[in-house]
C-alpha positions as CSV (number, residue, x, y, z in Angstrom):
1,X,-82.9,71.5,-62.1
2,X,-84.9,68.2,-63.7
3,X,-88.3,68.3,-65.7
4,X,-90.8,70.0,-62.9
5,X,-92.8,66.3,-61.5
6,X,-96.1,66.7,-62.6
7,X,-94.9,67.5,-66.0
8,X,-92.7,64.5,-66.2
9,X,-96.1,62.6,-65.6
10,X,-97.8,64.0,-67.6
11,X,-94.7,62.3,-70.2
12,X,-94.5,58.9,-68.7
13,X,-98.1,58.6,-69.3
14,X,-98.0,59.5,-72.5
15,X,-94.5,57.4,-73.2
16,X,-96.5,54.4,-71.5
17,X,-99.6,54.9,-73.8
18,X,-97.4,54.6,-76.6
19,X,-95.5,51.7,-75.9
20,X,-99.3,49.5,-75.3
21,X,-98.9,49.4,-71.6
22,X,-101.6,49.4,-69.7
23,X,-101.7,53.0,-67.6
24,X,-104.1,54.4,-65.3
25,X,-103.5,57.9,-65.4
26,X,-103.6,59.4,-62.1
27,X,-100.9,61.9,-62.0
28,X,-100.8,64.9,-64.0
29,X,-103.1,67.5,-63.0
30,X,-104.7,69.1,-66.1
31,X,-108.4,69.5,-65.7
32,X,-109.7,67.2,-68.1
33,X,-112.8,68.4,-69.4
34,X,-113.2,69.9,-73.3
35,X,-112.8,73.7,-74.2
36,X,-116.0,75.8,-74.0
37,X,-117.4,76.2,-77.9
38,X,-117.6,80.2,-76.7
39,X,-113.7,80.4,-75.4
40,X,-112.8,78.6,-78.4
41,X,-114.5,81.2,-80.6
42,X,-113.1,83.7,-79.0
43,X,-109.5,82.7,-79.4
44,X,-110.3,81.9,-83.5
45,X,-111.4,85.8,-83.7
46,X,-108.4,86.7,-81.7
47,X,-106.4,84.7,-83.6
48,X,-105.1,88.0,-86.6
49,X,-104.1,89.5,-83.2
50,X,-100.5,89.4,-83.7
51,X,-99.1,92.2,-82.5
52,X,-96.8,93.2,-79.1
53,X,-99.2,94.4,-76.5
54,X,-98.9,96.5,-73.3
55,X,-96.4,94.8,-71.0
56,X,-99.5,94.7,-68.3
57,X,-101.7,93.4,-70.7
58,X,-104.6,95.4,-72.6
59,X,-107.3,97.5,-70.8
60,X,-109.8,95.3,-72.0
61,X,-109.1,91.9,-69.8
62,X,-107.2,93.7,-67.0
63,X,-110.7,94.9,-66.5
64,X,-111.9,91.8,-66.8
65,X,-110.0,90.5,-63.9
66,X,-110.3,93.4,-62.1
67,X,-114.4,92.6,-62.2
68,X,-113.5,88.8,-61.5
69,X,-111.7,89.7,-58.5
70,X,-114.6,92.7,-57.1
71,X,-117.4,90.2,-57.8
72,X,-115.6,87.6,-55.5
73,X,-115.7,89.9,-52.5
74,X,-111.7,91.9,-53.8
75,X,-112.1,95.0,-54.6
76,X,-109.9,95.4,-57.2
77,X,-108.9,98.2,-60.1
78,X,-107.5,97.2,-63.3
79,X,-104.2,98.8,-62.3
80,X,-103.5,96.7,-59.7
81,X,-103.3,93.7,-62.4
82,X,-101.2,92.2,-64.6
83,X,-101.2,89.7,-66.9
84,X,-98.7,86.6,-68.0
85,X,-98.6,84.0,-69.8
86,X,-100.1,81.9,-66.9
87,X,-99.5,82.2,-63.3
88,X,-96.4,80.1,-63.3
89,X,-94.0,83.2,-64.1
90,X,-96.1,85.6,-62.6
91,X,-95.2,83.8,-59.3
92,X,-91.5,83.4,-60.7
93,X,-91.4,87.6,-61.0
94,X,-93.1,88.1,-57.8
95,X,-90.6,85.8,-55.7
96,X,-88.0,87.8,-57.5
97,X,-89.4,91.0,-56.7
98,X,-89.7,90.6,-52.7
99,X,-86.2,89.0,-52.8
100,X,-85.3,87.0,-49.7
101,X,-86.2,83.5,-48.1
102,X,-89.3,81.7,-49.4
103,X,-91.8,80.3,-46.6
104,X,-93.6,77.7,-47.8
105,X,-96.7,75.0,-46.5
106,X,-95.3,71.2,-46.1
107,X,-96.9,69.7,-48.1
108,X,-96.8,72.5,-51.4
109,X,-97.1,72.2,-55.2
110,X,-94.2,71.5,-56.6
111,X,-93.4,74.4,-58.6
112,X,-93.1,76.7,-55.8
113,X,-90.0,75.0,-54.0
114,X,-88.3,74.6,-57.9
115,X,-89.1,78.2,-58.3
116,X,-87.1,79.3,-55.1
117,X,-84.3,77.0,-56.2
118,X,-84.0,78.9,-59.2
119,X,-83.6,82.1,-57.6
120,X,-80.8,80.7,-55.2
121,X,-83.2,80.0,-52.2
122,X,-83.9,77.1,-50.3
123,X,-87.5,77.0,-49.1
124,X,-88.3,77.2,-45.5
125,X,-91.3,74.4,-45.2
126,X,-93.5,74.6,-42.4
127,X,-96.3,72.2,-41.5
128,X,-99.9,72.6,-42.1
129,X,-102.5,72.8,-39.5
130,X,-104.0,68.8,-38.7
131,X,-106.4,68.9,-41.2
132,X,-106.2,71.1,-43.3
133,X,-104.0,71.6,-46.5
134,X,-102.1,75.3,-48.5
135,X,-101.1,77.2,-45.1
136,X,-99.1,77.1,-43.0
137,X,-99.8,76.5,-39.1
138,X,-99.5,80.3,-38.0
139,X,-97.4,79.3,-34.9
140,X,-95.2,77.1,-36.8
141,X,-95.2,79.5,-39.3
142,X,-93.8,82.2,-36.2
143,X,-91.4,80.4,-34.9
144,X,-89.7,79.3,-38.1
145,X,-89.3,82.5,-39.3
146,X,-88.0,83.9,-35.9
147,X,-85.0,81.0,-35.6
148,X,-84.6,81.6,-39.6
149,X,-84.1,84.9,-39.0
150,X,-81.6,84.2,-36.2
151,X,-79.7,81.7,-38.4
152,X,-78.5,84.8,-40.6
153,X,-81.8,84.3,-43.2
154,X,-84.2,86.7,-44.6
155,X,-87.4,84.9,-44.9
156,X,-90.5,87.9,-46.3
157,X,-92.8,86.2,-48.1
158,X,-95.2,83.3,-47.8
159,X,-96.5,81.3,-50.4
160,X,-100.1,79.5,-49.6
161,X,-102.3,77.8,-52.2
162,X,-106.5,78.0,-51.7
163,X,-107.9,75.6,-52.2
164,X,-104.9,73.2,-51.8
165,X,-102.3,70.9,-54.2
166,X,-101.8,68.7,-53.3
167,X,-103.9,67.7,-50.7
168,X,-107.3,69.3,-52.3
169,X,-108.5,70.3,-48.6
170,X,-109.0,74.0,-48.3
171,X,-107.5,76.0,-45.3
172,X,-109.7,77.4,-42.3
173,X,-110.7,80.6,-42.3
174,X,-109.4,80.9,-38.7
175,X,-106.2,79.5,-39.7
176,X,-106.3,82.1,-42.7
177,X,-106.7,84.2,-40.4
178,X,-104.0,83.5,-37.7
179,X,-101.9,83.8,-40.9
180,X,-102.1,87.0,-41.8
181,X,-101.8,88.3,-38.2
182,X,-98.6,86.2,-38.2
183,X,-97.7,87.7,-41.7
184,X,-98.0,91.2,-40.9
185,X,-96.3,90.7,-37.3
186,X,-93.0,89.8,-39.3
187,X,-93.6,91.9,-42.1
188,X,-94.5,88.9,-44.4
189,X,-95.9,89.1,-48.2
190,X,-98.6,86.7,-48.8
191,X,-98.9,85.3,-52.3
192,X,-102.3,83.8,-52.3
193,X,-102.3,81.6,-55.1
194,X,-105.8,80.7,-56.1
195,X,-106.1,79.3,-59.1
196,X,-108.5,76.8,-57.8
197,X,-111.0,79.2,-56.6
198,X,-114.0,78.9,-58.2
199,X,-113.8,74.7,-57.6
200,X,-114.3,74.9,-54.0
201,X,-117.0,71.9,-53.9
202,X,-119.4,73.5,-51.4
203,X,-120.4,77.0,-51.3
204,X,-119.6,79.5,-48.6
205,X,-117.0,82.3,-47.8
206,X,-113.8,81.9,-49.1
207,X,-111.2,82.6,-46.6
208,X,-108.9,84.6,-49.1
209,X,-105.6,86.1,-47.2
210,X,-107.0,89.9,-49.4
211,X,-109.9,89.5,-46.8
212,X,-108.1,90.3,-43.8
213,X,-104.0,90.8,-44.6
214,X,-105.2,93.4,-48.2
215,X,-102.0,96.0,-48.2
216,X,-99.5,92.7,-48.7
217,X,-101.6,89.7,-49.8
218,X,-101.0,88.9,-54.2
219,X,-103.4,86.9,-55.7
220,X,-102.7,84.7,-58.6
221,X,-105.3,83.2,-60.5
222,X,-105.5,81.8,-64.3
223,X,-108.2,80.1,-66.7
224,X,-105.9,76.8,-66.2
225,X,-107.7,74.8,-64.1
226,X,-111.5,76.1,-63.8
227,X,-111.9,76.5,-68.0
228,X,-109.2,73.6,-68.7
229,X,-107.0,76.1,-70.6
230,X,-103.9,75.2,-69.3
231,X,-102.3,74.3,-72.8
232,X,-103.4,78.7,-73.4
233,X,-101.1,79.9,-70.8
234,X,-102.4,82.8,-69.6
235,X,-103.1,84.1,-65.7
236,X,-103.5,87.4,-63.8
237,X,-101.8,88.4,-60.4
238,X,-103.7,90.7,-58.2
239,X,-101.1,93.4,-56.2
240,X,-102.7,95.2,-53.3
241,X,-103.7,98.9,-53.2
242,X,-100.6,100.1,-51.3
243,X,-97.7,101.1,-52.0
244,X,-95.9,97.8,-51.2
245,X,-98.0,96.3,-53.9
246,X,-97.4,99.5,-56.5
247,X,-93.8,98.3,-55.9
248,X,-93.9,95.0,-56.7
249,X,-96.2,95.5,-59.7
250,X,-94.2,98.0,-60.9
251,X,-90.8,95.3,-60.3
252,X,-93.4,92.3,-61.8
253,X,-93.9,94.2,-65.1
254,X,-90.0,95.0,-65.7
255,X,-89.2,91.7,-65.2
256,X,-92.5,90.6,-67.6
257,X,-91.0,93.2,-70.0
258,X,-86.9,91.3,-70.1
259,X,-88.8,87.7,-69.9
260,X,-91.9,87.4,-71.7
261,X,-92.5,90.8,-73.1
262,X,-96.3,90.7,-73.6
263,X,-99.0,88.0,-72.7
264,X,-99.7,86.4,-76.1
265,X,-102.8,88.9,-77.5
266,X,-105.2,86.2,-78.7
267,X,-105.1,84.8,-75.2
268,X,-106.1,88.2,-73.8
269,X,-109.0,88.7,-75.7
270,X,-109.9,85.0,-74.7
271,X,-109.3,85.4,-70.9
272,X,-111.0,89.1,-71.4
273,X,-114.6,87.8,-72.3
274,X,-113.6,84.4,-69.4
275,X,-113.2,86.8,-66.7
276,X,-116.0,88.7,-67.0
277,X,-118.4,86.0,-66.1
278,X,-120.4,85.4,-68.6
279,X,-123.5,83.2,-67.9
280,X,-122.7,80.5,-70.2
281,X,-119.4,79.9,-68.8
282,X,-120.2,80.4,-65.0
283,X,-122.7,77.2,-66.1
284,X,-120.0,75.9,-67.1
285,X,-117.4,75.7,-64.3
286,X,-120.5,74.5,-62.2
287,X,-120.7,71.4,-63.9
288,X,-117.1,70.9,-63.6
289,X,-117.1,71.8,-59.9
290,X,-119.7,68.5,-59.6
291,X,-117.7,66.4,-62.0
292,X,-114.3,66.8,-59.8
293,X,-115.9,66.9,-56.5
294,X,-117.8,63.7,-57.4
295,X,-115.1,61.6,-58.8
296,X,-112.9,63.4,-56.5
297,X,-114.6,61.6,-53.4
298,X,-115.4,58.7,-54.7
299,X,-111.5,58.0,-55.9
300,X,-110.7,59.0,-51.6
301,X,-113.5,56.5,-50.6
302,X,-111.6,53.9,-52.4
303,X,-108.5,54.5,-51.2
304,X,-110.1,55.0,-47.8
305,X,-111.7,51.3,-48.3
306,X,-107.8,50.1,-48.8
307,X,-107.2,50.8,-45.4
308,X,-105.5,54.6,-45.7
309,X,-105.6,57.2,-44.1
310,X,-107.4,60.1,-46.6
311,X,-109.4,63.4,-45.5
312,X,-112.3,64.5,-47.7
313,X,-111.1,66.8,-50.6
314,X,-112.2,70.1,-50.5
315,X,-111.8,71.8,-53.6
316,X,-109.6,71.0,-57.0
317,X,-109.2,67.4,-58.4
318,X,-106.8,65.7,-56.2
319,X,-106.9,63.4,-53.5
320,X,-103.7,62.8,-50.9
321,X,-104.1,59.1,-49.4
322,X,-101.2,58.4,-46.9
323,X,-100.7,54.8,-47.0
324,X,-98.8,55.0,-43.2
325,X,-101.6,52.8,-41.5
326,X,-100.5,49.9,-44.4
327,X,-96.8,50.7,-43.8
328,X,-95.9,47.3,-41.6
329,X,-97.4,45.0,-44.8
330,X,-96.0,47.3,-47.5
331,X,-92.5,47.2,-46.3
332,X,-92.9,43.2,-45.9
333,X,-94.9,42.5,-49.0
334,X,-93.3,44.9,-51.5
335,X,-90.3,46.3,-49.3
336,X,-91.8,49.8,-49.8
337,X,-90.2,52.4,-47.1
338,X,-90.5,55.6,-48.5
339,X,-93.6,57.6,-50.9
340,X,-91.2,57.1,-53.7
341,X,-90.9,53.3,-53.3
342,X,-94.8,53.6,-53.0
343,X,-94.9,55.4,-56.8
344,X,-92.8,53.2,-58.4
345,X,-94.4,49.9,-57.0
346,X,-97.6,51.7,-58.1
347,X,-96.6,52.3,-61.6
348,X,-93.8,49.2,-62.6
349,X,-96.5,46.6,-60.9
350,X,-99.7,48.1,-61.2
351,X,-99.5,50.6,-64.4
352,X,-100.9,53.3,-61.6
353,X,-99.1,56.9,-62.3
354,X,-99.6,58.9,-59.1
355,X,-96.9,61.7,-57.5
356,X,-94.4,60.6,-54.2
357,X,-95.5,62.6,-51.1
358,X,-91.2,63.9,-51.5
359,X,-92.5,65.9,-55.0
360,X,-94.3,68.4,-52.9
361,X,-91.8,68.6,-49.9
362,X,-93.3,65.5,-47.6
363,X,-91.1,63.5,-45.9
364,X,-89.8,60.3,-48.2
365,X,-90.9,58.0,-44.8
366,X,-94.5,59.6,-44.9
367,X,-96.4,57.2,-47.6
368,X,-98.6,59.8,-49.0
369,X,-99.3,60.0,-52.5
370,X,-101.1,62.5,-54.7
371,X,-103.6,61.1,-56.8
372,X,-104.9,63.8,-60.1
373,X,-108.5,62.4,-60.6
374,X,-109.3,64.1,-63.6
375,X,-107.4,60.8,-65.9
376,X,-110.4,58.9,-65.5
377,X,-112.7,61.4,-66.8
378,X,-113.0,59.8,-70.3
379,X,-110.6,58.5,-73.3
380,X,-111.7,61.4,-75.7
381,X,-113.8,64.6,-75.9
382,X,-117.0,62.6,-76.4
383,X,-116.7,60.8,-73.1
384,X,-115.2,63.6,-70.8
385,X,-118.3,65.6,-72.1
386,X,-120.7,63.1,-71.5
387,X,-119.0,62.5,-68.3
388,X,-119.6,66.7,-67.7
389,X,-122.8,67.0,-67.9
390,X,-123.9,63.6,-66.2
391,X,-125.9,64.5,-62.9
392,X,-123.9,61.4,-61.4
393,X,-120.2,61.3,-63.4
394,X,-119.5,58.3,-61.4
395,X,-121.5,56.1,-62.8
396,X,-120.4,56.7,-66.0
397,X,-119.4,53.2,-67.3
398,X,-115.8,54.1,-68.3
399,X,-115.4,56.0,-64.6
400,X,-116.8,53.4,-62.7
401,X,-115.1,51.0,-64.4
402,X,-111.8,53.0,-63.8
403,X,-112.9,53.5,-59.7
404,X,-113.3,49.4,-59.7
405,X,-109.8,49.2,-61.3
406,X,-108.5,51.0,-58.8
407,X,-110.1,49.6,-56.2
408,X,-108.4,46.0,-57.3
409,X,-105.3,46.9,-57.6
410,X,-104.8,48.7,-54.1
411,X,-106.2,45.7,-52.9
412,X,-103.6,43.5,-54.4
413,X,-100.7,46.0,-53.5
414,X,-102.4,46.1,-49.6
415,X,-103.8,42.7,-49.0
416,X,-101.4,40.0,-51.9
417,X,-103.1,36.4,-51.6
C-alpha cells in the first residue's frame, strides 16, 4: 500500500515549493479558503477539553448533525449518528461492517478502491452513466454484480460520491434513482458519501440515495471540504432507521471503540455549533460555493479552449479534462500514451501538478486528468480571503493571472511551435 495519491500531491507540491521550482498547484484537493473567526473560537474554548468521550460522540453535536441531516430533507435522530475523526475511517468501519465485495463508480476517489484493498477486496468498478459522474450506471451496476456473483463473489455494498471526485458533475436524480431500485433488487448497501453537499453550484433537489433507497442508504459527511477543516479531522456517518442500519452502527462504533476510541472532544464541540447552521456560517459556505463554482468553470473553459473534451462541473472544486481528442499530437509531440504519461509531462515540463485518470480507477489509455482548482485561490490567507468574498474571484489579479498560465502552457503541451 503507497502514500494515498492526492496526499502524495499534496507533498510534491510542497517538496517543489521548497526546492524554488516553479509549481502550479492543481492537485491536492483541500478547500482552500481560511478558517471561519467563529469555528476557530470555538475550537480555542474547546481546547481544556481533554478528556475520552462517548465512543459515538457527545449528545451535543450528534444532535447537531442529526439537525443538519433533517433540515436537508433526512429525517434523522441523533442515534442514528456517529462520529469520527473524519469520514475517511468512518467509511473504513462501514466497508468492514457489511463485509463482502466493494462496488464502486469508474471513475472514484481514490481512497475508496485503497480502502477495499486494505480489507482484502478488490473493487468491482462499474462505469458511470455518459455524463454524469459518482454512480454507477444502474444496468451496469446489475449485471456486474449478477456475473460477480456467479464468479464465486459477494459483492453488498455500493459506494457513490454526490456531488462527484473526481469528475465534479453530480449524478441524475433518475440515475439515483435507477440505483437504489437496482440496490435493493440485490440486496445492496448504499454508502452515500456526501461530503460535498452543500457545494452543489446551482440550487435544486438533491438526489440523495436516503430519498428513495432510506432502510440501506449511509451517509457520510464532514466539515472538510464546505468549512475547509480538513486538517480538524472530524465527520459524521448517517445509518438508516432500520434494523440493517442499527446493525452496522452498532458494528461501526465497536470498531471506532478498538481504532480511534473517541472523536477528538475539541473537534466535537467545534463541529457541534458547524452543524447546526448557524447564520454566519451558512453565509459562509455560500461565498465559497461562488468562489469554486467560478474558478471551477473558468479552469474547464480553458482546458476546453485547449481542444479537450471537459463537461461543466457541477458541484466541489475539481474539473476532469480528457485530453483523448489531442491524443494523435500528444503521442507524436511528447510520446504521451497513457493519463500517467500525461501527469508527468505536465509536471517535469510544465511545473503543472494534476492527478492521472489511473488514481481514481480510469483506464491508463483514457487521457483524463483531475485538476483541484482550489491552488489558485491565493498565496496566503490575505489573498484566498479577498479572493472569497470577491463578487467575481476570477478576476482576481493573482487567479486570472494563474488561469492565463494555464492557458499557456496547455497550449504549448497541445499545439509546440
Amino acid at each position: 500500500m503507497t502514500v494515498s495519491a492526492t496526499l502524495a500531491a499534496n507533498e510534491a507540491i510542497a517538496a517543489r515549493r521548497a526546492a524554488g521550482q516553479e509549481v502550479l498547484a492543481l492537485g491536492f484537493g483541500e478547500a482552500g479558503i481560511p478558517v471561519h473567526p467563529l469555528l476557530r473560537q470555538r475550537l480555542t474554548q474547546a481546547a481544556g477539553q481533554i478528556s475520552y468521550g462517548p465512543v459515538a460522540g457527545i449528545d451535543a453535536a450528534r444532535e447537531a448533525a442529526a439537525g443538519y441531516w433533517t433540515r436537508r430533507a433526512i429525517p434523522t435522530g441523533a442515534e442514528q449518528v456517529l462520529l469520527g475523526p473524519g469520514s475517511k475511517p468512518l467509511l473504513f468501519a462501514l466497508l468492514h461492517a457489511v463485509g463482502g465485495d466493494v462496488v464502486l463508480p469508474k471513475p472514484a476517489w481514490v481512497s475508496y478502491a485503497a480502502q477495499a484493498r486494505l480489507l482484502g477486496r478488490e473493487p468491482i468498478r462499474v462505469p458511470v452513466p455518459a455524463g454524469e459522474g459518482g454512480v454507477p450506471d444502474a444496468d451496469a451496476l446489475d449485471a456486474a454484480v449478477r456475473e460477480a456473483r456467479r464468479a464465486g463473489r459477494d459483492p453488498r455494498v455500493v459506494v457513490v460520491t454526490l456531488p462527484d471526485n473526481p469528475t465534479g458533475r453530480l449524478a441524475s436524480e433518475r440515475s439515483v434513482k435507477a440505483l437504489c431500485e437496482v440496490a435493493r433488487e440485490l440486496d445492496l448497501v448504499i454508502a452515500a458519501d456526501e461530503i460535498y453537499r452543500d457545494l452543489v453550484f446551482e440550487p435544486g433537489t438533491f438526489p440523495s440515495p436516503a430519498a428513495w433507497a432510506p432502510e440501506r442508504t449511509v451517509t457520510t459527511t464532514s466539515l472538510s471540504k464546505n468549512y475547509a477543516l480538513g486538517g480538524w479531522r472530524v465527520g459524521a456517518v448517517r445509518f438508516p432507521d432500520s434494523p440493517l442500519g442499527a446493525q452496522l452502527r452498532e458494528s461501526v462504533r465497536g470498531t471506532a471503540s478498538e481504532l480511534w476510541s473517541s472523536t477528538p472532544m475539541p473537534m466535537q464541540h467545534a463541529a457541534a455549533y458547524a452543524w447546526s447552521d448557524p447564520q454566519e456560517l451558512v453565509e459562509r459556505v455560500a461565498l465559497a460555493r461562488r468562489l469554486h463554482g467560478s474558478v471551477a468553470h473558468a479552469v474547464a473553459e480553458v482546458f476546453a479552449q485547449a481542444g479537450c473534451a471537459v463537461m461543466p462541473p457541477q458541484g466541489g472544486f475539481y474539473v476532469w479534462p480528457d485530453f483523448g481528442p489531442l491524443r494523435d499530437s500528444l503521442a507524436a509531440d511528447w510520446g504521451i500514451a497513457t493519463s500517467p504519461d500525461l501527469a508527468r509531462v505536465l509536471l517535469e515540463r510544465f511545473g503543472v501538478v494534476v492527478l492521472p485518470g489511473t488514481a481514481f480507477g480510469d483506464d491508463p489509455e483514457s487521457l483524463t486528468v483531475r485538476v483541484a482548482v482550489t491552488g489558485i485561490y491565493g498565496e496566503n490567507d490575505s489573498e484566498r480571503l479577498a479572493a472569497l468574498v470577491s463578487k467575481s474571484p476570477v478576476e482576481m489579479p493573482w487567479i486570472a493571472e494563474s488561469l492565463a498560465g494555464l492557458g499557456e502552457k496547455l497550449r504549448a503541451l497541445t499545439a509546440p511551435e
